[in-house]
N, CA and C atoms as a LAMMPS dump frame, in Angstrom:
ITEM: TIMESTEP
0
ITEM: NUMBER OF ATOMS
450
ITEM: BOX BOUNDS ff ff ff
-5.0000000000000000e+02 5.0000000000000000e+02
-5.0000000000000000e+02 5.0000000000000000e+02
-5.0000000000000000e+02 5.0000000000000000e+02
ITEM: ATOMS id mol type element x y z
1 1 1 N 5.35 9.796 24.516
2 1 2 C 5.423 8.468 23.928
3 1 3 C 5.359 7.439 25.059
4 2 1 N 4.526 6.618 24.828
5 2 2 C 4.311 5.551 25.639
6 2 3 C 5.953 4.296 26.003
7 3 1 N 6.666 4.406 27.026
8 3 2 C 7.297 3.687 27.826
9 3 3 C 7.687 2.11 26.606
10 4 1 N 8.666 2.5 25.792
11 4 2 C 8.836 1.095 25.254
12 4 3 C 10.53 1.087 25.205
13 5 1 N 10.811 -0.058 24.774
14 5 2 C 12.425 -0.579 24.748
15 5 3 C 13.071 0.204 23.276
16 6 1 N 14.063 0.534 23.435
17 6 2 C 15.387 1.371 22.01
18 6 3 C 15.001 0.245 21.159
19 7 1 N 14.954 -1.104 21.068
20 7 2 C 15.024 -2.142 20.595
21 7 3 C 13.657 -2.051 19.492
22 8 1 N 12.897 -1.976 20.482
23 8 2 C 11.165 -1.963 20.109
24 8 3 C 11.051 -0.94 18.597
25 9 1 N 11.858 0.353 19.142
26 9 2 C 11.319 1.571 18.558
27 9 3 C 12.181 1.411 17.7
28 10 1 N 13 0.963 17.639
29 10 2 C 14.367 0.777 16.255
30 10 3 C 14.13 -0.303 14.929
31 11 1 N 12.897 -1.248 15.752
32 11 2 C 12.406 -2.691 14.88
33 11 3 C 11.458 -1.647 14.023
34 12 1 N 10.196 -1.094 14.717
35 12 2 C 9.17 -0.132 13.991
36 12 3 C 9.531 0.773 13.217
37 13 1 N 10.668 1.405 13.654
38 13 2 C 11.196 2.566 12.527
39 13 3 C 11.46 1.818 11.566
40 14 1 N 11.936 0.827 11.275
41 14 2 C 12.669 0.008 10.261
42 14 3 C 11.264 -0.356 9.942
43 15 1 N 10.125 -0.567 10.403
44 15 2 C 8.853 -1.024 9.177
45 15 3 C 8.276 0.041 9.02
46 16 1 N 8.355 0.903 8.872
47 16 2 C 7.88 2.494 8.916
48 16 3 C 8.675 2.71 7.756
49 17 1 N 9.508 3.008 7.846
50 17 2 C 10.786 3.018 6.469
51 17 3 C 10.602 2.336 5.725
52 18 1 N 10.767 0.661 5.837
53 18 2 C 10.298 -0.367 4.428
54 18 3 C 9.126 -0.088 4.282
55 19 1 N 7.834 0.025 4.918
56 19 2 C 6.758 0.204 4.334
57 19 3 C 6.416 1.43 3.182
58 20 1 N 6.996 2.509 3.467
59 20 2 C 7.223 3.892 2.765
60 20 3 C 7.91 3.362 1.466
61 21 1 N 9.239 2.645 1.475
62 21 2 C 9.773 2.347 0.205
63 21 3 C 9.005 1.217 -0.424
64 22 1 N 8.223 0.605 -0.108
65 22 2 C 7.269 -1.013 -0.28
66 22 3 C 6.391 0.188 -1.023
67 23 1 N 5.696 0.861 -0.267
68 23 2 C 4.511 2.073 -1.21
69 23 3 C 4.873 2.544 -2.351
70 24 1 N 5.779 3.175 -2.129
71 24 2 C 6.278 3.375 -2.969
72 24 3 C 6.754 3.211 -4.381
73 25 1 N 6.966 1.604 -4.092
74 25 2 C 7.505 0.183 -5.304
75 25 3 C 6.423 0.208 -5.943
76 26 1 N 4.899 -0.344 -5.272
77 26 2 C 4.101 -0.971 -5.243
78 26 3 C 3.786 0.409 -6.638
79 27 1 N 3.762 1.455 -6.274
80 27 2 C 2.82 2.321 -7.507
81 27 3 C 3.746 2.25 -8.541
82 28 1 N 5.606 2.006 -8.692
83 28 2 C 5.902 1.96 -9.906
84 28 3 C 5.576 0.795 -10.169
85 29 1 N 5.123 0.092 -9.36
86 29 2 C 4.756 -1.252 -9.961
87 29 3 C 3.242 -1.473 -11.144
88 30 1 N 2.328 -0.129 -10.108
89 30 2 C 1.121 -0.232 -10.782
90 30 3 C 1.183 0.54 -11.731
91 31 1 N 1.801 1.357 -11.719
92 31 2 C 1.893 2.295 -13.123
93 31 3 C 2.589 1.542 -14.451
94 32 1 N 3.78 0.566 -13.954
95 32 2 C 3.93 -0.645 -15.094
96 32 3 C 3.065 -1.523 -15.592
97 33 1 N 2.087 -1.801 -14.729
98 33 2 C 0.776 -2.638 -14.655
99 33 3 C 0.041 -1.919 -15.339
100 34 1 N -0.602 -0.938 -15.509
101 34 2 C -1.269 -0.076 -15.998
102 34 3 C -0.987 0.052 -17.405
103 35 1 N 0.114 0.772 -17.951
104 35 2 C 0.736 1.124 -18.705
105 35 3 C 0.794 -0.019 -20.228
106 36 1 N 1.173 -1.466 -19.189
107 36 2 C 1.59 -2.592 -20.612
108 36 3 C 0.168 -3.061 -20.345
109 37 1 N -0.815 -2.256 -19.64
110 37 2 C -1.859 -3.16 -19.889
111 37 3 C -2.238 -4.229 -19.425
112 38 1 N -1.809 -5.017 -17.984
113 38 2 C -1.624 -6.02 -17.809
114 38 3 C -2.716 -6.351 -16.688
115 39 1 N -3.411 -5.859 -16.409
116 39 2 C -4.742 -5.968 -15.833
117 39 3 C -5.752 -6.555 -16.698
118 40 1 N -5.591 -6.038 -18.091
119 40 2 C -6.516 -6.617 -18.966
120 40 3 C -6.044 -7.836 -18.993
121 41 1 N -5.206 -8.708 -19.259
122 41 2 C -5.265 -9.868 -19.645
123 41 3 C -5.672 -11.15 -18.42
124 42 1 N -6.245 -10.197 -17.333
125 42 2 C -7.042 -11.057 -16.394
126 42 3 C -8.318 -11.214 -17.418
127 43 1 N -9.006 -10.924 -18.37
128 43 2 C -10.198 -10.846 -19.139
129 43 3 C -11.379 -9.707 -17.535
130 44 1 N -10.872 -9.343 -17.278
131 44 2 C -12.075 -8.554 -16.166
132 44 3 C -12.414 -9.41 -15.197
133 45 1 N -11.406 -10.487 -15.092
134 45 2 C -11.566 -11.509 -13.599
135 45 3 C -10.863 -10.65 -12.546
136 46 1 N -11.537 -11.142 -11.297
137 46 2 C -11.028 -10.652 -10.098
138 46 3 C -11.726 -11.174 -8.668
139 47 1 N -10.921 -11.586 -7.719
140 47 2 C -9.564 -11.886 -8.042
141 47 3 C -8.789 -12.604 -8.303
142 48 1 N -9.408 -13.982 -9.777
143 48 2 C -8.858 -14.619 -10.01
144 48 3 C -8.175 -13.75 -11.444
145 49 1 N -7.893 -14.722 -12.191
146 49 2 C -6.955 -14.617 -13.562
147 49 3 C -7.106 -15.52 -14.707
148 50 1 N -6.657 -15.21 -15.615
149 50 2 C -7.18 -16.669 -16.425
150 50 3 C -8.212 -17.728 -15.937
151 51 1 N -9.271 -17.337 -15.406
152 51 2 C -9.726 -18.46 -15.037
153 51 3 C -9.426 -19.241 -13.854
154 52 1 N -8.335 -18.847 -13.442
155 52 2 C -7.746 -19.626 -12.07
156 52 3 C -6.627 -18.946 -11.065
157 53 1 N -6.411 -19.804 -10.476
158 53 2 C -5.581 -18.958 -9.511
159 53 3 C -3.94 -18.685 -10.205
160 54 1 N -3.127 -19.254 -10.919
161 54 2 C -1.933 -18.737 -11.139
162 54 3 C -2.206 -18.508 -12.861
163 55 1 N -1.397 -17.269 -13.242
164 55 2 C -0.756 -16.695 -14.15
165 55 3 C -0.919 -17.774 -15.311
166 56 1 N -1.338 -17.142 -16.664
167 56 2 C -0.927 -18.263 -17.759
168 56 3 C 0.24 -17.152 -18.732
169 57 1 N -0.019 -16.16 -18.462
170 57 2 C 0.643 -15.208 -19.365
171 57 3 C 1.776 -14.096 -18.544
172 58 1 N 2.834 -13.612 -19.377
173 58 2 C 3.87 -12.388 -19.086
174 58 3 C 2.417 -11.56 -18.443
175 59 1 N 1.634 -11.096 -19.106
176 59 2 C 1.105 -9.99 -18.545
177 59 3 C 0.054 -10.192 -17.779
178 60 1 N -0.345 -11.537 -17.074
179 60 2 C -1.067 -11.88 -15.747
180 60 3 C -0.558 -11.937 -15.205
181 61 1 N 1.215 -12.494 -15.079
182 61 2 C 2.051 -12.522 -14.012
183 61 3 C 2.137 -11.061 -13.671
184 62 1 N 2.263 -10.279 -14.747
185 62 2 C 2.585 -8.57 -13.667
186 62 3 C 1.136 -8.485 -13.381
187 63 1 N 0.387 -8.823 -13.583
188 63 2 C -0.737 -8.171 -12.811
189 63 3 C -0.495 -8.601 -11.509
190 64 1 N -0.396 -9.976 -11.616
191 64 2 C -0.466 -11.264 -10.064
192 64 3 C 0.593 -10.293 -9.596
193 65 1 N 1.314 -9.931 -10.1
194 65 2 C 3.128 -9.505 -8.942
195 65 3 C 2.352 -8.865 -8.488
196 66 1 N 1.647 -7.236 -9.095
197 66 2 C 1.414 -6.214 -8.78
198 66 3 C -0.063 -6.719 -7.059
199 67 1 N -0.433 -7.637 -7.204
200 67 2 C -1.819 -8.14 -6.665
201 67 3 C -0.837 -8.346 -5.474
202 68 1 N -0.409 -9.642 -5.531
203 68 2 C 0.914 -10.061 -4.454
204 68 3 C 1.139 -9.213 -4.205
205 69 1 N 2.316 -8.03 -4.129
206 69 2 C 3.491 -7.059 -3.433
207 69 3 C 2.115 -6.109 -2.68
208 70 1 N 0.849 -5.821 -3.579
209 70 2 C 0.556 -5.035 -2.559
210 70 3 C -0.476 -5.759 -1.227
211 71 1 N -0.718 -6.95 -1.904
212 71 2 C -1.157 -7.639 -0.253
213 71 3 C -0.24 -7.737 0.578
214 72 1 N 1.102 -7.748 0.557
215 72 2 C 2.383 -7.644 1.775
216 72 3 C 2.665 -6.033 2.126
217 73 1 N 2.253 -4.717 1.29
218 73 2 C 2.444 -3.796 1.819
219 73 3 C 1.309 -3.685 2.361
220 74 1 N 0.081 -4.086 1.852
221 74 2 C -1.27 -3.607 2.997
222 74 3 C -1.28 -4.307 4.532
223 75 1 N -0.6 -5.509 4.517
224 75 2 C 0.126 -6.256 5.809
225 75 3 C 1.365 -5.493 6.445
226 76 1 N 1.961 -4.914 6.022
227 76 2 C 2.806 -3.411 6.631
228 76 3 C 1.984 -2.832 6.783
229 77 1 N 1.014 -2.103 6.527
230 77 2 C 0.643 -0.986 6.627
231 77 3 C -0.358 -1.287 7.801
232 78 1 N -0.75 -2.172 7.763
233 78 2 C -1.553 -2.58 9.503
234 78 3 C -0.865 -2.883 10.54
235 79 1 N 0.691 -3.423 10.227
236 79 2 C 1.492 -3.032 11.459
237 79 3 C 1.64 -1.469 11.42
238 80 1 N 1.834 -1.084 10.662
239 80 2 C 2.41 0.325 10.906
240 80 3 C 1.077 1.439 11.598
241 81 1 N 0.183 0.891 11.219
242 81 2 C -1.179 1.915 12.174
243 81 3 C -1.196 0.711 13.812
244 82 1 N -0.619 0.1 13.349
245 82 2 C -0.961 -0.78 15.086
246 82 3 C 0.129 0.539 15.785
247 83 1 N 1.424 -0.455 15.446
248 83 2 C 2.218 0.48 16.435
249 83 3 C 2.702 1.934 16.077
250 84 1 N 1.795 2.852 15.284
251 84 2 C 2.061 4.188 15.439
252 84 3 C 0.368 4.138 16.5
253 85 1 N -0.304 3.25 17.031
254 85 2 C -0.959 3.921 18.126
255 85 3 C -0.55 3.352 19.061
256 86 1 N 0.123 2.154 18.636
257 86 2 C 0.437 1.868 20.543
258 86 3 C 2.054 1.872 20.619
259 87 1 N 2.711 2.703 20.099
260 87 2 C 4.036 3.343 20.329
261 87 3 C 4.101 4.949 20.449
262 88 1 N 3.517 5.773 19.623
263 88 2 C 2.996 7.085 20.233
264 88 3 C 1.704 7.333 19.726
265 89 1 N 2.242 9.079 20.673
266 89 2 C 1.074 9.519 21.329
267 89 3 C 0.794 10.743 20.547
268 90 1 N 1.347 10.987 19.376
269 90 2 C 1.143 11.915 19.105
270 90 3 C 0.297 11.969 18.092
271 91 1 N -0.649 12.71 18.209
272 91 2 C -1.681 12.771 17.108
273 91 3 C -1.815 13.131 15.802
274 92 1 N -1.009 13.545 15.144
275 92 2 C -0.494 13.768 13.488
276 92 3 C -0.006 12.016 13.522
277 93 1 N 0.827 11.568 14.265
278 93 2 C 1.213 10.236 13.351
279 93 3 C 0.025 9.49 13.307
280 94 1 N -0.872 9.634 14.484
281 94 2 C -1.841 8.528 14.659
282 94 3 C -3.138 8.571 13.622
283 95 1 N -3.079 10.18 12.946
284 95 2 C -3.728 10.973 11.81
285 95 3 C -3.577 9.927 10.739
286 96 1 N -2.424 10.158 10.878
287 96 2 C -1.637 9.588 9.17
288 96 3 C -1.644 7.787 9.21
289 97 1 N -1.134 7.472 9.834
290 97 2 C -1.399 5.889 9.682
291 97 3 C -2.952 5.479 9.931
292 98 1 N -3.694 6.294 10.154
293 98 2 C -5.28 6.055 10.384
294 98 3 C -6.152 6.519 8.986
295 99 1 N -5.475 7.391 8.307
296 99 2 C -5.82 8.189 6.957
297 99 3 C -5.41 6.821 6.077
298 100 1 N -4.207 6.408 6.054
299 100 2 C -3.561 5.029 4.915
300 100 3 C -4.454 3.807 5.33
301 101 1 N -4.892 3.472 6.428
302 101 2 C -5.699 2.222 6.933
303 101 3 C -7.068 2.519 6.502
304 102 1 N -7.501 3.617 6.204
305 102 2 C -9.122 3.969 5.697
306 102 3 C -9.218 4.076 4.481
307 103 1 N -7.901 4.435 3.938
308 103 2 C -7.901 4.635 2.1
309 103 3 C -7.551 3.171 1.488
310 104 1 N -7.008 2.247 2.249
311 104 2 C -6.424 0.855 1.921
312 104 3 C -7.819 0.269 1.188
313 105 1 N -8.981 -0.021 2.218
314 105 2 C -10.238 -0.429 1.404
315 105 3 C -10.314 0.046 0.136
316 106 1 N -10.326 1.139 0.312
317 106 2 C -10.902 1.923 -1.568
318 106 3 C -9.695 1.696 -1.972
319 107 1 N -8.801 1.723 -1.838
320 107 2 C -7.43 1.184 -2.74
321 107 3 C -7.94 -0.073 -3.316
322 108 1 N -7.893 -1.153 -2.297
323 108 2 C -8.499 -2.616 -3.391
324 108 3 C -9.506 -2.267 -4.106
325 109 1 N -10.566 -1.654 -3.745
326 109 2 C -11.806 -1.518 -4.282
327 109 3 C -11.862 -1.131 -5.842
328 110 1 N -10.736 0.042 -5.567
329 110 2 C -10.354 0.443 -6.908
330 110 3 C -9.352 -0.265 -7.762
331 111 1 N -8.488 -0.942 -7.439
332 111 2 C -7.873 -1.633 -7.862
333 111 3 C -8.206 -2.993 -9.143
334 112 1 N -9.894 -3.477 -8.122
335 112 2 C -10.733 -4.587 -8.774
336 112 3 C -10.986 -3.454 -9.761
337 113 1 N -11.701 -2.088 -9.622
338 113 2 C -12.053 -1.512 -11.312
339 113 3 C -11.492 -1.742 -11.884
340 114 1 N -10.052 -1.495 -11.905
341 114 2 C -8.963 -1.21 -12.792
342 114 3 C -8.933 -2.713 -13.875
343 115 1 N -8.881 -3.668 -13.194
344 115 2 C -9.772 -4.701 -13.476
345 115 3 C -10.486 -5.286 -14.5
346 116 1 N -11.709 -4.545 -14.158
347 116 2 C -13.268 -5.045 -14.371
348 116 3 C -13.802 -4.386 -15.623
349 117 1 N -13.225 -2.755 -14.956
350 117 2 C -13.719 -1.572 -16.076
351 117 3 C -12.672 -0.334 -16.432
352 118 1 N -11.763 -0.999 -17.032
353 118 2 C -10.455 -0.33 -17.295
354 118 3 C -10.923 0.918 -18.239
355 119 1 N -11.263 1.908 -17.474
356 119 2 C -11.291 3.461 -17.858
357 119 3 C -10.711 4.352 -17.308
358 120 1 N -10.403 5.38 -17.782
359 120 2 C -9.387 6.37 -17.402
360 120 3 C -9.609 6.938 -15.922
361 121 1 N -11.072 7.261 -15.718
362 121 2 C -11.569 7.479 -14.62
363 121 3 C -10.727 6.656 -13.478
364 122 1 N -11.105 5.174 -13.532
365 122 2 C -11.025 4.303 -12.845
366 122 3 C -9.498 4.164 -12.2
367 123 1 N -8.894 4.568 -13.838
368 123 2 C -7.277 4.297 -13.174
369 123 3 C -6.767 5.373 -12.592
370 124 1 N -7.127 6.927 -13.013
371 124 2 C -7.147 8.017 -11.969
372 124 3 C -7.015 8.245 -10.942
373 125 1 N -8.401 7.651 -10.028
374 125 2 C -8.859 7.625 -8.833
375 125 3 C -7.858 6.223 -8.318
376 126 1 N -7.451 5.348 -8.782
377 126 2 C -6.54 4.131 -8.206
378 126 3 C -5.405 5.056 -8.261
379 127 1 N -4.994 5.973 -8.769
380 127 2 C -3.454 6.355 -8.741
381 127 3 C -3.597 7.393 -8.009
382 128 1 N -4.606 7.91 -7.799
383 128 2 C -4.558 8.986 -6.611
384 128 3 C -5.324 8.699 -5.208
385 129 1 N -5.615 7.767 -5.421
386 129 2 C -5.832 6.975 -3.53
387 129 3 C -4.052 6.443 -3.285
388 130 1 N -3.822 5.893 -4.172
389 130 2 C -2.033 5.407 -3.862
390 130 3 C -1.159 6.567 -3.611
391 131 1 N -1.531 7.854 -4.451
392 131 2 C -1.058 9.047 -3.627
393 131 3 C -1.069 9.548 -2.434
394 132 1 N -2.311 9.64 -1.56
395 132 2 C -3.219 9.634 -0.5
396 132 3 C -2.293 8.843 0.306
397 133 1 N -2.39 7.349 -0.164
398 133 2 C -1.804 6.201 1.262
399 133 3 C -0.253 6.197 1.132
400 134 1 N 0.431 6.973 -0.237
401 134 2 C 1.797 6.844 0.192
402 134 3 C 2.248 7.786 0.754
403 135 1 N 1.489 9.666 0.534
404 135 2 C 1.65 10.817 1.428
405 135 3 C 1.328 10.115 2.797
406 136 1 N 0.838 9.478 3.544
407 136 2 C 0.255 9.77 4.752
408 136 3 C 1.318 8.695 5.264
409 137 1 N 1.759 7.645 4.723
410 137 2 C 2.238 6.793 5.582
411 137 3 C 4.196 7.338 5.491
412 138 1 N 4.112 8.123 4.001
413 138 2 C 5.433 8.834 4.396
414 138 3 C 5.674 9.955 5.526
415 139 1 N 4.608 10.422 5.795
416 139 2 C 4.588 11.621 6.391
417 139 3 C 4.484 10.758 7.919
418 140 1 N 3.679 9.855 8.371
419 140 2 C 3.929 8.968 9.886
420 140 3 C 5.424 8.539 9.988
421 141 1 N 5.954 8.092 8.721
422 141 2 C 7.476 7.687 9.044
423 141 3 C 8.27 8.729 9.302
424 142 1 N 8.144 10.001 8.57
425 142 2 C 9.288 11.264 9.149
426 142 3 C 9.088 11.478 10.348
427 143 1 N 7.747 11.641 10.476
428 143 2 C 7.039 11.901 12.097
429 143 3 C 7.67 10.876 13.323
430 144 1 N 7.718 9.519 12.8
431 144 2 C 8.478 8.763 13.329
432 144 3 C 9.475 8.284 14.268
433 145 1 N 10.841 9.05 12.851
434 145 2 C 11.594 9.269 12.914
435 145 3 C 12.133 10.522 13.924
436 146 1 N 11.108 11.771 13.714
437 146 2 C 11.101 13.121 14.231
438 146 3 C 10.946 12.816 15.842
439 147 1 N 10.529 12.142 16.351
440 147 2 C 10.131 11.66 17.649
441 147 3 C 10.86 10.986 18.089
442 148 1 N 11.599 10.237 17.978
443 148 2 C 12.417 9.091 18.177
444 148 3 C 13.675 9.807 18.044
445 149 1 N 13.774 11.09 17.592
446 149 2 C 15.076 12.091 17.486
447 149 3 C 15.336 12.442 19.107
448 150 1 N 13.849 12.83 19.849
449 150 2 C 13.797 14.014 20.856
450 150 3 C 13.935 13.338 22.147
């Protein structure tokens, strides 16, 4: 591991950790989103909503939450591939936060389907890329953690 301060490595573990529980949120979030349907009442806009930028309805606001919370975990999740490469050296973490930073694109991507062309397919493949980026970025945080033990 590259030469850094207790301080340094104690701030990152702590966004390594919230980011894992933020992932985490974010899919019971989308699976609530999903579920009441609340993607549809964007009418297949994206990424606006009603027509505009804020919420007119209960079920544009959960869409908007769901839109919001995960633009602040995809902003974790680019700290968390910064400094799992420039805090270590080990190549499984640098795997895994590099695997969640490549699936993030097709995450939005899929996300706008969910959207646009709300089919089963569509919401599938969105709930199993969120599988993908929450295995990999849980698995950099144990790794993390596992390192920062030794």
């Amino acid at each position: 591991m590259p030469v850094t301060s207790l301080y340094e490595r104690l701030r990152f573990r702590h966004l390594a950790a919230a980011t894992s529980i933020g992932t985490f949120a974010l899919i019971l979030l989308g699976v609530y989103t999903g579920a009441t349907g609340s993607g549809l009442a964007c009418s297949a806009q994206w990424p606006l909503c009603d027509d505009g930028l804020f919420p007119q309805s209960l079920p544009s606001l959960i869409e908007w939450l769901h839109r919001f919370v995960a633009m602040i975990i995809g902003f974790m999740m680019l700290g968390l591939a910064y400094g799992g490469w420039r805090y270590y050296d080990q190549r499984r973490i640098r795997w895994a936060v590099t695997i969640a930073i490549v699936a993030l694109p097709i995450q939005v991507l899929l996300g706008r389907e969910t959207v646009v062309s709300y089919t089963p397919e569509v919401q599938t493949l969105h709930h199993g890329a969120a599988l993908v980026i929450f295995s990999a970025v849980l698995a950099a945080t144990l790794w993390i953690y596992e390192a920062d033990r030794r």
